[in-house]
N, C-alpha and C positions, 0 to 999 in steps of 0.2 A: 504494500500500500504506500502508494508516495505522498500522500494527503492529508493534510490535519486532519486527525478524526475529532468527530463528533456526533454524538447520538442524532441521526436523519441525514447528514449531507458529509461529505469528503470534500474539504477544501483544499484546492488542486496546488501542486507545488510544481508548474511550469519554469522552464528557464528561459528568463529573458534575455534577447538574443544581446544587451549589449553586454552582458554579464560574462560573455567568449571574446576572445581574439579572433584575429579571422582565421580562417581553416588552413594546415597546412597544406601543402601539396602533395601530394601520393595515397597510394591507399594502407587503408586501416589494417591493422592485423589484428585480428580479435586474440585476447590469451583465455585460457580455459583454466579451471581448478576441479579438484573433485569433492562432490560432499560423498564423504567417506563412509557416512550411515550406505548412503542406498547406491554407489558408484558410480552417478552422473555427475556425468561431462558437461560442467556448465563455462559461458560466456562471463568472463570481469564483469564486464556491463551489461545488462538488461534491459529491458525496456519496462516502464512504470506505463497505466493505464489513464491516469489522474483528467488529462487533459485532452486525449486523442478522441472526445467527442465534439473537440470544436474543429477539426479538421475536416470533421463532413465525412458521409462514408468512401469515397473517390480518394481523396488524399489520404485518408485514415490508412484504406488497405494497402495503397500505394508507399505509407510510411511503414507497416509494418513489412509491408514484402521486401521493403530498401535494409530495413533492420537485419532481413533473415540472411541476404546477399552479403550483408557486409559480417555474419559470424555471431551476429545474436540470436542464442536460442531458449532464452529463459527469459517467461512474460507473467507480470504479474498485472491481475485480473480484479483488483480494488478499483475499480472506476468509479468517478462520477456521475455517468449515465449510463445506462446500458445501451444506449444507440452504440455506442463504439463497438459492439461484442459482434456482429457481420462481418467486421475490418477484419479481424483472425481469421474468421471460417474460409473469407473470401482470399486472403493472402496468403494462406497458408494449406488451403485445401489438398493438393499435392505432397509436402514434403510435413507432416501433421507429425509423424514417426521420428522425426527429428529434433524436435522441439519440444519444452517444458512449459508446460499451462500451470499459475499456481493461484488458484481457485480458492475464495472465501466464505464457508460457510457462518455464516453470518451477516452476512452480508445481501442485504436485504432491496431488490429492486422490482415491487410490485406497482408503483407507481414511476415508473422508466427511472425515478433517482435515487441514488445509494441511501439506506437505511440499516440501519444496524440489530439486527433480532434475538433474538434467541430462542424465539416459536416454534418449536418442527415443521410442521406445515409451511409455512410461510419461507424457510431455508431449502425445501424440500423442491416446493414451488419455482422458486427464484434460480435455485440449484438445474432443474428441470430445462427451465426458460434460458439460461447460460447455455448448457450442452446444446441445444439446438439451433441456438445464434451463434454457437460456436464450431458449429458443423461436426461435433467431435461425440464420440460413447467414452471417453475415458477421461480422467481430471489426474496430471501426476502425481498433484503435489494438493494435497485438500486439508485448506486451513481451520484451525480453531483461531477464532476470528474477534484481534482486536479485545485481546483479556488484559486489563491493568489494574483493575481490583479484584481483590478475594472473591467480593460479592458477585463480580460477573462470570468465574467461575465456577462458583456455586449453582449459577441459572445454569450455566452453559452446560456444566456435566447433569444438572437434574434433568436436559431434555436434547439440547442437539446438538452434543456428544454421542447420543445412540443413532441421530440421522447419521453423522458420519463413521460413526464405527460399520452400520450399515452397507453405506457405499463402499468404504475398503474391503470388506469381508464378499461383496460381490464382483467386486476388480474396478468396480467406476473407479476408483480411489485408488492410486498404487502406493503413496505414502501421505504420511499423516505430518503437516508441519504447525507451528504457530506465530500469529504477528501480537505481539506487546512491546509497550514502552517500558515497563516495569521490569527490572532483571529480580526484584523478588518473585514476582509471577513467573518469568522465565524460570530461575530456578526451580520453586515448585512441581512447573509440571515435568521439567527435565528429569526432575525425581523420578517422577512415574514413566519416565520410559517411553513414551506415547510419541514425542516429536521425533519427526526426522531430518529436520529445519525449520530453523526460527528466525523471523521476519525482526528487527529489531531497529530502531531507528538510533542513527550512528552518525555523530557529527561532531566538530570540538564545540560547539555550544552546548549540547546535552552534555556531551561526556566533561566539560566541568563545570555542570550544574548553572547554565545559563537558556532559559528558553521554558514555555509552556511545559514541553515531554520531556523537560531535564528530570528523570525519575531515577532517584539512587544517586551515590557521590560515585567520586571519580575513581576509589580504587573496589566500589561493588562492580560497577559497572566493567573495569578494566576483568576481575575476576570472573565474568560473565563469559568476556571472548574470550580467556584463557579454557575457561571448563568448556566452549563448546567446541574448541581446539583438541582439546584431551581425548575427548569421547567423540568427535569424528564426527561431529552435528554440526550444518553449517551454517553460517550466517548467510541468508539476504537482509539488504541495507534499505530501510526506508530512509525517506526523509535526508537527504545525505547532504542538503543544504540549509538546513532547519527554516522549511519553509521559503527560499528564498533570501531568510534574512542575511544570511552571513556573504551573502555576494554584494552589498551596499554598505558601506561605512555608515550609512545616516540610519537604518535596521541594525547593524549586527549587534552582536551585545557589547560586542569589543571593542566598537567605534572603530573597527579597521574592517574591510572588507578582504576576502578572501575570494579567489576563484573557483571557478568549477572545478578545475582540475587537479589545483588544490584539495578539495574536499574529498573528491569520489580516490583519489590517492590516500589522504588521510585513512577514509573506509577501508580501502583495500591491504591497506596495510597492519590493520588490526587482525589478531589471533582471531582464527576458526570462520574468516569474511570470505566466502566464496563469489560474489556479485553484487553488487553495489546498482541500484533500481532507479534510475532519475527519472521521471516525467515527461512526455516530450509531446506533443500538440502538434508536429509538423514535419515533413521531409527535413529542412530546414535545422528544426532544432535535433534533427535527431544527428546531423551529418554535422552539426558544431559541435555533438557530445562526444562521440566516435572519434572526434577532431585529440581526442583524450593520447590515441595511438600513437599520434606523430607527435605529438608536442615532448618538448624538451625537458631534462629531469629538471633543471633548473626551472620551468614552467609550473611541475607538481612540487615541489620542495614544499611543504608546510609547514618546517621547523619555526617558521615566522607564531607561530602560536606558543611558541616559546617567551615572546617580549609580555605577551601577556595574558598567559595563563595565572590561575591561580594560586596561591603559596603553599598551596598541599600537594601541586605536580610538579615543584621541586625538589630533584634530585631521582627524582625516577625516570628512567628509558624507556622512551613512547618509543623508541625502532624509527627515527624520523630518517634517518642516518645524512644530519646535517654534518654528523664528526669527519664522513669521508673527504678526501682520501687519507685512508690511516698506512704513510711511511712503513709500516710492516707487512701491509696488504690485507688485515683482518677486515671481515664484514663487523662490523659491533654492529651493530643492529638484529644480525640476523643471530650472532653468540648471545645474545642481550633475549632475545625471544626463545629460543630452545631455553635456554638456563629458564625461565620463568615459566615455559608451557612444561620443564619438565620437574619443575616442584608441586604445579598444579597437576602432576596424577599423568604428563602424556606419556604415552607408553614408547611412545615411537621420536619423540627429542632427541633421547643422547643418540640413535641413528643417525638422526639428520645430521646432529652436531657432530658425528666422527666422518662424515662425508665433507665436512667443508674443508676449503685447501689449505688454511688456515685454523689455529684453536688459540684459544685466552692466551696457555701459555707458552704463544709465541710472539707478547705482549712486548713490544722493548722497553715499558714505561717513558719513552719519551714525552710523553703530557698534550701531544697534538690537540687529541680529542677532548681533553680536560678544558681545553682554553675554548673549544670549538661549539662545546655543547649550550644551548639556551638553557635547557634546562635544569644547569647544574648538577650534573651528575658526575662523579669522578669514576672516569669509566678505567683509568688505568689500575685503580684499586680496584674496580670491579672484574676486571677480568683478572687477577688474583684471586678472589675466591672465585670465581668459575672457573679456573684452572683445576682449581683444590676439589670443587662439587663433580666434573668429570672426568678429575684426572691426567687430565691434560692443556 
């Protein structure tokens, strides 16, 4: 869902075209990740539904079919109106087999705009009226929808929880995921086993507690994409510009504005983020987001959230890896992630971590990084103890 929620309507989180550079030249290469619960092959970037019903059905499908060309194949299906749900069937009729639908149950469009339910019937309905605008018998990925109080899923399991246990038990459903802003909800249901992807909105304004959906601090939150790292459950990224705001100095919270590319890097660079979901309304915006491919690492750098983040994200390693290049040739950043996904429980860390060409300690403490880093972290002491934690 790339939209503010709110009980009756999805307010759209379009990207305004002056909010890009202009595109570079060549074509896009899509990167893939895997969510490691169920083994699909997803696309970085996605495509969000939020706004693709002011495109009209002609450009709509025209934008979704440009989307599949260029290597996106993971669609997330929180709209704002259901006129948009013909653009898939019609874009995508042909290569259906290829692509991932992620379906909201709760998600409530009996009066053609988004509504949020928790009725059987009435998800059952809406569920129904999806599959057939969407020319499809199957739904990959079918959400528990939009939980960030207890109380909502208290409703949700006393009724449609069994519509979608339902569907998966008859194959509509091949996997079970969930979208909230809460990482205590997340947790929770992570508990029970149930998700196989969690929909999660993921930005530097939430993640240090700035914005309507900032739910949790900065090191719940952080432990959220560690655990879903561990256990092989992957993130998609709502919301990955909180709303817009963080693209406008006179919006953001930070009084600095950030770019697109910025952000949806930020996302992607968080533990257990398999795609990252923007909104896109047009051919147009959809070929300035893709624009993500060619642009310059110097373009995504977000270390700049360094100057002004908040006094509890100093001295911890967000993986920005503004410290490169490190004189010894170490990635810190990616030492910096293994070391922390693998005290969080990953089973599979110190693998990664004995594949890299480089370890901790072959740290020369020269201080590079020490001087380099926004956030204050004294990373040359740190890869001292992570020398010590694997060894090498």
């Amino acid at each position: 869902m790339t939209g503010k929620r709110r009980r009756g309507k999805i307010y759209a989180e379009h990207i305004p075209s002056a909010a890009y550079g202009k595109r570079a030249e060549g074509k896009e290469r899509m990167e893939y990740r895997i969510n490691r619960k169920t083994g699909n092959r997803i696309g970085v970037i996605g495509m969000g539904a939020s706004s693709l019903h002011e495109a009209g059905e002609k450009e709509g499908a025209e934008t979704v079919a440009l989307a599949y060309e260029r290597g996106v194949n993971y669609f997330d299906l929180a709209a704002s109106e259901s006129s948009c749900f013909p653009c898939y069937g019609r874009a995508l009729a042909g290569v259906r087999q290829n692509v991932f639908f992620q379906l909201h149950f709760g998600a409530d469009y009996s009066d053609g705009e988004y509504g949020w339910t928790t009725e059987r019937g009435r998800i059952e309905r809406s569920v129904e009226a999806q599959l057939k605008a969407l020319g499809t018998d199957y739904i990959d990925y079918g959400f528990i929808h939009c939980i960030d109080e207890p109380e909502d899923w208290d409703k949700y399991r006393a009724g449609a929880l069994g519509t979608l246990e339902e569907y998966r038990a008859s194959g509509i459903v091949r996997h079970i995921g969930l979208s909230t802003h809460s990482p205590a909800i997340a947790n929770r249901l992570l508990d029970t086993g149930l998700p196989d992807i969690v929909m999660f909105s993921i930005n530097p304004a939430y993640d240090y507690r700035q914005g309507e959906f900032a739910i949790g601090g900065t090191d719940e939150r952080e432990a959220l994409y560690r655990r879903c790292e561990a256990e092989g459950v992957g993130l998609t990224v709502m919301k990955p510009f909180s709303g817009e705001q963080l693209l406008d100095a006179r919006t953001s919270p930070f009084g600095k504005a950030l770019t697109e590319y910025q952000c949806i890097k930020y996302a992607l660079d968080k533990p257990g983020v398999i795609t990252v979901l923007p909104g896109v309304r047009s051919r147009a915006d959809l070929e300035r987001v893709l624009g993500y491919f060619d642009a310059k690492d110097e373009e995504k750098d977000w270390s700049v959230i360094g100057t002004f983040a908040p006094a509890d994200a100093a001295g911890k390693c967000v993986y920005c890896n503004h410290c490169k290049p490190c004189p010894a040739g170490l990635d810190i950043g990616m030492i910096n992630k293994y070391h922390d996904l693998a005290r969080a429980g990953d089973k599979l860390a110190a693998d990664h971590y004995a594949k890299l060409s480089r370890h901790a300690s072959d740290c020369i403490g020269c201080g590079h990084c020490d001087k380099r880093c926004p956030f204050g972290v004294r990373q040359s002491a740190r890869m001292k103890e992570i020398a010590v934690w694997f060894g090498r």
